[in-house]
N, C-alpha and C positions, 0 to 999 in steps of 0.2 A: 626142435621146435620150442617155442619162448611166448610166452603168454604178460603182456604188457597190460596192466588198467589204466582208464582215462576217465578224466571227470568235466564236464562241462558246468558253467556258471549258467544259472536257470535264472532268466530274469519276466518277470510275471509285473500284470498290470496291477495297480493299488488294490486292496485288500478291499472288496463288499461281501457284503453277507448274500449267501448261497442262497437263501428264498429269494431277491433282489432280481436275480438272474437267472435261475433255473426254469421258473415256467415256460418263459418265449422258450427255450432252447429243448426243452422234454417232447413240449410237445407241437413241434414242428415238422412238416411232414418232411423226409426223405428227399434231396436235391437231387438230383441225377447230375451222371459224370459229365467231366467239358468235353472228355475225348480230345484234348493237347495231345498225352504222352501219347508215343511210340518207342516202345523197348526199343534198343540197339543189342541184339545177341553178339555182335563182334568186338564190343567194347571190352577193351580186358577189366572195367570197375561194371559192376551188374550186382543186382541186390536180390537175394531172396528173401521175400515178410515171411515172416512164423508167427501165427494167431494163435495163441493158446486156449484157455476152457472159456466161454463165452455164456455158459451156462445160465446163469443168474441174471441175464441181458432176455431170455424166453423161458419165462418158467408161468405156467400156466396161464393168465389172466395180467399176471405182474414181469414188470420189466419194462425194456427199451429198446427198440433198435435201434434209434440214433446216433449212438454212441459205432454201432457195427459200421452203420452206412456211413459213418464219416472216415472210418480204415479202409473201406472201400475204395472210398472217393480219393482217400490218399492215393493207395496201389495204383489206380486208375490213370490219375493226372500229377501226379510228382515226375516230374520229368528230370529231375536234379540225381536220383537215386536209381535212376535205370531199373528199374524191377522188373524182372522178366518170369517169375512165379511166386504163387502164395501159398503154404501151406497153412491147415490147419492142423491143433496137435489133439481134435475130439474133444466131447462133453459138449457139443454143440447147443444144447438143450437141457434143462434141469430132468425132466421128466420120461423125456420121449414119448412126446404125444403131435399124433400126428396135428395139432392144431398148434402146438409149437413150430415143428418144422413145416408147416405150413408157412409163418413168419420170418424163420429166419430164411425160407427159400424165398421169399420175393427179394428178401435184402442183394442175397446170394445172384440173382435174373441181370445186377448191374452187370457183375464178370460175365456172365452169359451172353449179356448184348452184346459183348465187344470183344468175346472170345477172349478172354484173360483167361489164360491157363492157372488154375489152381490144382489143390486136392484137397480131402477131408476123408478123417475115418472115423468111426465109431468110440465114443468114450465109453465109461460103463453106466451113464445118466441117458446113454442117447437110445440105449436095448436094456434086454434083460441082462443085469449082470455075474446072472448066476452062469451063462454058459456064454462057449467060445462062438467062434466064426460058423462053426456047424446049426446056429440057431433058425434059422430060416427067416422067413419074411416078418417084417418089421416095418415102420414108419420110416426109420432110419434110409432103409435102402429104399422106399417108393419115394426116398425126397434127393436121395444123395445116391443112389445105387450108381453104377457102370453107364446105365442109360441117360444118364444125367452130362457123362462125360462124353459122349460120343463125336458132338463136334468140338471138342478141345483138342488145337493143334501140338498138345503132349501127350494126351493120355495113349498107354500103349496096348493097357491090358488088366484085366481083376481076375481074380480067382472064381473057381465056381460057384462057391455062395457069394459070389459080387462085395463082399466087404475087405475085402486084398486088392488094393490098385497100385499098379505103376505108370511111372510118367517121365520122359526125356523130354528134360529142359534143355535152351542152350544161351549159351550164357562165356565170355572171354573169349567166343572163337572157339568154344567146344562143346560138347555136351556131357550133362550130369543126368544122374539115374536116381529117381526118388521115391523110394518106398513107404507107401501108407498103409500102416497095419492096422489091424481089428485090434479092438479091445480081446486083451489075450488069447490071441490067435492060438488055432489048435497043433500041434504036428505036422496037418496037413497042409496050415496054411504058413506056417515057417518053413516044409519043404517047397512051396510052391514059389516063398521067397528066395530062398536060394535056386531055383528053376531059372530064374528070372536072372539074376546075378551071373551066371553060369552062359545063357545066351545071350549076355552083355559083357562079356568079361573085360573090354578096355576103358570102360564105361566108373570115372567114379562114381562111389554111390553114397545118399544120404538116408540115414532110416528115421522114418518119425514114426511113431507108436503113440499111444498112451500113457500107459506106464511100463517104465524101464529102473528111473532111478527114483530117488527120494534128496534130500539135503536139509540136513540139520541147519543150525543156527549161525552157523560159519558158513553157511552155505556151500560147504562140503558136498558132493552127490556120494550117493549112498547107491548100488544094486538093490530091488527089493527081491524077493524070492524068486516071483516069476521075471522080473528083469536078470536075475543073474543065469535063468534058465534060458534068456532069451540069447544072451551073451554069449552061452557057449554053446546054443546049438544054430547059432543064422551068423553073429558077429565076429567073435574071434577069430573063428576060421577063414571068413570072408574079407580078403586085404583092399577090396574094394570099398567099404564103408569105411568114411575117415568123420564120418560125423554123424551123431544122433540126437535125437530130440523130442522131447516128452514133456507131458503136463503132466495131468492128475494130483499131484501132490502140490505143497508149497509149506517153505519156502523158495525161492527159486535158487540153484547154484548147481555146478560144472565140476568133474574131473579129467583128467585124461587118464588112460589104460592104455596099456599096449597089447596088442593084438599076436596072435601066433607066429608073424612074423618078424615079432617085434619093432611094428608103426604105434605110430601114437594113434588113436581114436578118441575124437574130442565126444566127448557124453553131458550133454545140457538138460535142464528139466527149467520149464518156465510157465509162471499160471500167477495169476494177478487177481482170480476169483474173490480173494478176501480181503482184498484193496477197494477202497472208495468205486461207490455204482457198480457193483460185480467188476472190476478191472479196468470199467471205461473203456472196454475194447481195446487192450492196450496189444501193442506190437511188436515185434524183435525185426529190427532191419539187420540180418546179416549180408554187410558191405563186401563182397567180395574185390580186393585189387590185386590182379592175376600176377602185373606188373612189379609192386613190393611187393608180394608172399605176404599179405594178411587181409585179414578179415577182420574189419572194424565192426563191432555188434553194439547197436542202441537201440534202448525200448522206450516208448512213448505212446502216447495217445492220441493220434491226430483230432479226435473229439473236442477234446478239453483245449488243447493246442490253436486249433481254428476259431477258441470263445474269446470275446473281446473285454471281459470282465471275468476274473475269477474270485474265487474267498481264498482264504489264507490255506485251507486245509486242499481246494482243488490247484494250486499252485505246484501243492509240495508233489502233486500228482500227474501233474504233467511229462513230469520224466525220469525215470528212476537212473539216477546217476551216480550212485552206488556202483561198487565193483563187482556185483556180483549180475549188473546188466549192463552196465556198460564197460565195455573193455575191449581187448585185439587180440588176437590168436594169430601170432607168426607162422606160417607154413610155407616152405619151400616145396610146391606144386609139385614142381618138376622130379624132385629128392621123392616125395611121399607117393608119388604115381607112376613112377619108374618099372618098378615089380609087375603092374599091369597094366602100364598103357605108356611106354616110355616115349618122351620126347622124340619122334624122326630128326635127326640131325642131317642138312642137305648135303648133299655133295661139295666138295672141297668145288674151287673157283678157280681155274687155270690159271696163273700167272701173269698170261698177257691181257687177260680181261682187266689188270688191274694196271698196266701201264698205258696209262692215262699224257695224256699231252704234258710236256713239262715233267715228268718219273725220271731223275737222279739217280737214285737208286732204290730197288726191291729186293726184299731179304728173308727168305723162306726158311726155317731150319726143317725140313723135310729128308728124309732117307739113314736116318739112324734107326737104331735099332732102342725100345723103350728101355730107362736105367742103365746104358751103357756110355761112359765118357766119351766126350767130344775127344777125336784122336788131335796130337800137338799137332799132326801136320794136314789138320780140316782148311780147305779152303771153302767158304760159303761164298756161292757165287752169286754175283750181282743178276738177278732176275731180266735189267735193261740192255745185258748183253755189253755195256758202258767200262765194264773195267774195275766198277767198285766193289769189289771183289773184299773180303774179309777172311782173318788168320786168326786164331785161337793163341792167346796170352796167359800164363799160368800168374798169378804172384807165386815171390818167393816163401821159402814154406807151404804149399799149398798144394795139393796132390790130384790124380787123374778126375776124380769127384768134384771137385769144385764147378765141373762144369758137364751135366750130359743131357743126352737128348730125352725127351719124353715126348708120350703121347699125346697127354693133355692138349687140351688146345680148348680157346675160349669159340662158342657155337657158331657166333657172330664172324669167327675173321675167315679170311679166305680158303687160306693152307687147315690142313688136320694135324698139325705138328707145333711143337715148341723147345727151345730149350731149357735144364734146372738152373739155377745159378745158386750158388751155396757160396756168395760174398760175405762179408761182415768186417767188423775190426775189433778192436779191444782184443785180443791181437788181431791184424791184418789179415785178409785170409781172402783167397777166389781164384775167378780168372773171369775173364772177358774176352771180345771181339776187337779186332783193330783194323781199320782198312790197310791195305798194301799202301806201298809206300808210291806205288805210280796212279794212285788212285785218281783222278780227275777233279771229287768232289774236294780234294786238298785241298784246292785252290779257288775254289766259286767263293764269292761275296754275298748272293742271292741278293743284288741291288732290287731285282723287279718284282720281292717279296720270295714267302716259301711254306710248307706245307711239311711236318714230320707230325707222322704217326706211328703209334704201337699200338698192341696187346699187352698188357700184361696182370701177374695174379701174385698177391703176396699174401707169402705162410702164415700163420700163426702167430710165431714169433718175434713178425716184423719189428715191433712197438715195443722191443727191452730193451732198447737203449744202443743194439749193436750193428742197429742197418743203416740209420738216419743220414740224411743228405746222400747215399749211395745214385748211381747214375744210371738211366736207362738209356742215355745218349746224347753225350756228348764230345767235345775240341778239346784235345790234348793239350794244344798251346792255348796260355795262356793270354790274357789283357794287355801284359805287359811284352808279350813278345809281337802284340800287333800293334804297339805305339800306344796304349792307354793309362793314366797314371791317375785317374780318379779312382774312388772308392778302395777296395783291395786291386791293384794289378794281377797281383799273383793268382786270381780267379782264374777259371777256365774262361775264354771267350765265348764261348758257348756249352749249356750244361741243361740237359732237362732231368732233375734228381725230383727225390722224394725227400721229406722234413721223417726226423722219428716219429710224427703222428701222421705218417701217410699223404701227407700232403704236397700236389704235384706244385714243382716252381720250374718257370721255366727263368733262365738266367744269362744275358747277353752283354755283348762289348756292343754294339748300334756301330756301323759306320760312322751316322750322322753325329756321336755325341761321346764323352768322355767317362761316361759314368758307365755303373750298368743300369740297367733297363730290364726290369723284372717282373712275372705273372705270378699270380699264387693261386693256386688252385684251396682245396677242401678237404677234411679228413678224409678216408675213402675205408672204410671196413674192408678186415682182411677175409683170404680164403674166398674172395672172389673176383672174375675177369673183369676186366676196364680195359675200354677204347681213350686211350688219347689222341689230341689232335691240338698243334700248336700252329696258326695261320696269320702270318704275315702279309700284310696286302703291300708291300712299301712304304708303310709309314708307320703301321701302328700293330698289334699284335695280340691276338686270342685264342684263349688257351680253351678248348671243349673238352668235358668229358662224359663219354657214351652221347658223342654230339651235340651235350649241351654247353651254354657259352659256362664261365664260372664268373665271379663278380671281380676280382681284385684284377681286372686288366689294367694298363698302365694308359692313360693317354696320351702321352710323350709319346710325338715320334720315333720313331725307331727305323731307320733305313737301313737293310741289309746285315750283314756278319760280320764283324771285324777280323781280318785275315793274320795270323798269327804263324801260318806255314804249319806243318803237321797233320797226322793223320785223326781220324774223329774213331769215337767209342763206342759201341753197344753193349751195353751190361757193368759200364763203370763210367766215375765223375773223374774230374784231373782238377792237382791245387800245386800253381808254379811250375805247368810244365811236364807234372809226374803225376801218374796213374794211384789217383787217393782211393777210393770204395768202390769197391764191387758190390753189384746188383744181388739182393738177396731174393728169389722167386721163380716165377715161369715168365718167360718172354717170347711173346707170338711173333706176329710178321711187321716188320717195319719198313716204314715207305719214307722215303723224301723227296720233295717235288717243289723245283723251281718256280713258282704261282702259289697264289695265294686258293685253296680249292673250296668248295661251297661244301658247306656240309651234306649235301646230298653226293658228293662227290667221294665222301668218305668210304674207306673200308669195309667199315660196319656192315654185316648180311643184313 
């Protein structure tokens, strides 16, 4: 897991002076929501707010909530950021007096109306903060207590002094578990938390508290005492919390820790109390996108943000775009939640489900056994029952490893199976696939267009300089043995390789034309699975990857394959004729189909 910062250019209205515009805006009453948004929980992009100490916005007689009710009104009606809950991280109030929270709860009646799932827990401004969770009644819980939550379509549960709550959100088509702790919760209410975690155990979880961490000036996080106490007796142990999140303290900053199991656990502390207008009610949008593995995090002020005039110092306030609020946490979902809620992978897809009208050929490597070499005399049979049948090719120098079967399989392809290929050159080295020599597809042109696709995943080491141009599938014979003398002859007639920077090309002789005729795909990061799909309709030809188009198509017609005689290749490129680089990687199940097919037509689960 990889932690990227990002910065945005803030661009603010001309500079007036803050008396000029602040009265209309102070004191103006509260606008109620549009009610536009509607969460979508099945979007894999869904944003959880994190509202930190609000404190200084109610604190006796002085303050503001306008600044609150305009974060509201965000969470509310941003339809752009999918928010599907809000946390607060406590200190709701300077004082805790019931005629504060009396204010900030009318603010709070907007999520009420409309059933917006939130939570809130106690800071040590919002009770007494000389004692834990066992303190008993307070303003705090006759404003915010369990009964407060009851028709919240999350809330699941509090502890028995009501200042321990949990709540299942859902959010990418799944659900998250998010615990709100008491201001230094007691024993009982840390075992109450792990109670919780226990009869949710596939359930990720987020923990907010109050105080957990601290962060100096680098904005380093720090354990404070009772954070580090908190750590090892609810966190550590618990591989279900992969993220936590606290106020109380500032500056604001992050670290990761790894956990008993050794996961990462990202640990945030964020409070804006001693920024311009107690905070401005400022916000943490944690963006989650299920789809890329990260979570973009920006803080802002929807207050300041919605004024149509600002001064020079409310500007700089708008949005803290610094690295220590704004930035990404790369997480591979799937990787960090595996231990306790692993991905179901579906059943393999029968074979004939995928012979589709127009299916050439289909090519399964299923029935080895995992790490064990492809035997010299594998015949991989054609799926269409058609004859295109495939023989296993050693190079010379090159030994039974060069080529076995494995497990692995990318989730998405039909088969559970693939084969390794340990290609390269600088010296020469592999083996490959070859069709039989009575094979049918020897001889097709694919006048009326065509359709090949893969699986496949490249190592690590792809990109040192000794895989590049290697083939996933292609024509032995050459341009020049099918009458071509533009460009190099000596090309393969047909070639779908990779460049040493990962990048798919597809490479042909056209019927229609003397030249080649070529697609270029895009770098593609290693160490993970890719769907290709190369789709000729009869004229013209597009290369997708993971079903999307890529840009460098060619427009030049292109009709059909240039026939050259000879057999085609799976897991190597040909230059003049002769078998140049083998595939260095895993390679799933490959189709080829005489039409041109719709991406919905595609492989891809």
């Amino acid at each position: 897991m990889t932690d990227t910062s990002r910065r945005t250019f803030l661009l603010g209205a001309p500079a007036v002076a803050a008396a000029a515009t602040l009265p209309g805006v102070l004191g103006a009453p509260a606008a109620e929501a549009t009610g536009r948004h509607r969460p979508d929980p099945e979007d894999p992009r869904f944003t959880l707010v994190v509202m930190p100490d609000t404190q200084y916005l109610f604190d006796e007689d002085r303050g503001d909530a306008a600044p609150l009710d305009a974060s509201l009104r965000y969470v509310l009606d941003e339809a752009d950021d999918n928010v599907v809950f809000l946390a607060h991280l406590g200190d709701l109030t300077q004082n805790g007096r019931a005629d504060e929270f009396a204010r900030i709860s009318r603010s709070f009646q907007a999520l009420d109306r409309r059933r917006f799932p939130y939570s809130t827990l106690a800071g040590n401004h919002d009770i007494d903060g000389s004692k834990d969770d066992q303190r008993g009644p307070s303003p705090y819980l006759d404003a915010f207590g369990p009964q407060r939550q009851r028709n919240s379509p999350t809330f699941r549960g509090a502890s028995k002094d009501g200042y321990n709550t949990y709540h299942v959100f859902r959010g990418g088509g799944r659900e998250w578990l998010l615990l709100a702790l008491d201001w230094r919760p007691s024993a009982g209410g840390l075992n109450w938390a792990k109670q919780v975690l226990a009869q949710h155990p596939a359930l990720p979880a987020i923990l907010t508290i109050h105080e957990l961490v601290w962060a100096d000036d680098d904005h380093q996080a720090q354990f404070s005492t009772f954070g580090e106490h908190v750590w090892q007796e609810l966190v550590q142990g618990n591989d279900q919390i992969f993220l936590t999140l606290n106020g109380h303290y500032w500056p604001t900053g992050r670290t990761v820790r790894k956990n008993a199991a050794g996961h990462d656990v990202h640990v945030h502390i964020a409070n804006y109390q001693d920024r311009y207008y107690g905070g401005s009610a400022m916000i943490r949008l944690y963006q989650f996108d299920l789809a890329r593995g990260v979570i973009d995090v920006r803080t802002f002020s929807p207050w300041l943000a919605a004024q149509d005039h600002l001064s020079e110092m409310q500007r700089v306030e708008v949005e803290r775009s610094g690295t220590a609020d704004y930035f990404s946490l790369e997480i591979d979902f799937a990787e960090r939640f595996k231990g306790f809620s692993p991905v179901p992978v579906p059943p393999a897809r029968p074979a004939r489900q995928l012979l589709v009208p127009g299916t050439v050929a289909y090519w399964r490597f299923e029935g080895g056994q995992d790490g064990k070499p492809v035997p010299d005399d594998v015949v991989v049979r054609d799926q269409t029952g058609r004859g295109n049948d495939l023989t296993r090719v050693t190079a010379p120098g090159s030994g039974p490893d060069a080529l076995k079967f494995s497990a692995e399989f990318s989730p998405r392809q039909p088969s559970r199976a693939s084969l390794r290929f340990d290609g390269g050159r600088d010296p020469s080295r592999g083996a490959y696939l070859r069709t039989v020599d009575s094979a049918p597809m020897n001889r097709l042109k694919f006048e009326r267009g065509y359709t090949v696709e893969a699986f496949f995943w490249l190592p690590s080491n792809f990109k040192d300089g000794h895989h590049g141009w290697c083939g996933l599938f292609a024509r032995q014979g050459s341009g020049a043995a099918a009458g071509k003398t533009g460009d190099d002859p000596k090309e393969s007639a047909a070639t779908l390789s990779l460049s040493d920077g990962g990048e798919l090309q597809w490479a042909v002789f056209p019927l229609n034309q003397d030249r080649i005729s070529t697609n270029w795909g895009h770098e593609l990061p290693v160490e993970k699975w890719w769907h290709v799909a190369v789709v000729n309709d009869g004229r013209r030809t597009v290369v997708y990857v993971d079903g999307c188009p890529v840009v460098r198509n060619p427009a030049t017609p292109a009709v059909g394959l240039a026939d050259p005689g000879g057999p085609w290749l799976v897991g190597a490129s040909s230059y003049d004729g002769k078998v140049d680089r083998s595939f260095a990687g895993l390679l799933g199940d490959v189709r080829v189909v005489d039409r041109p097919l719709d991406p919905r037509e595609f492989m891809l689960g």
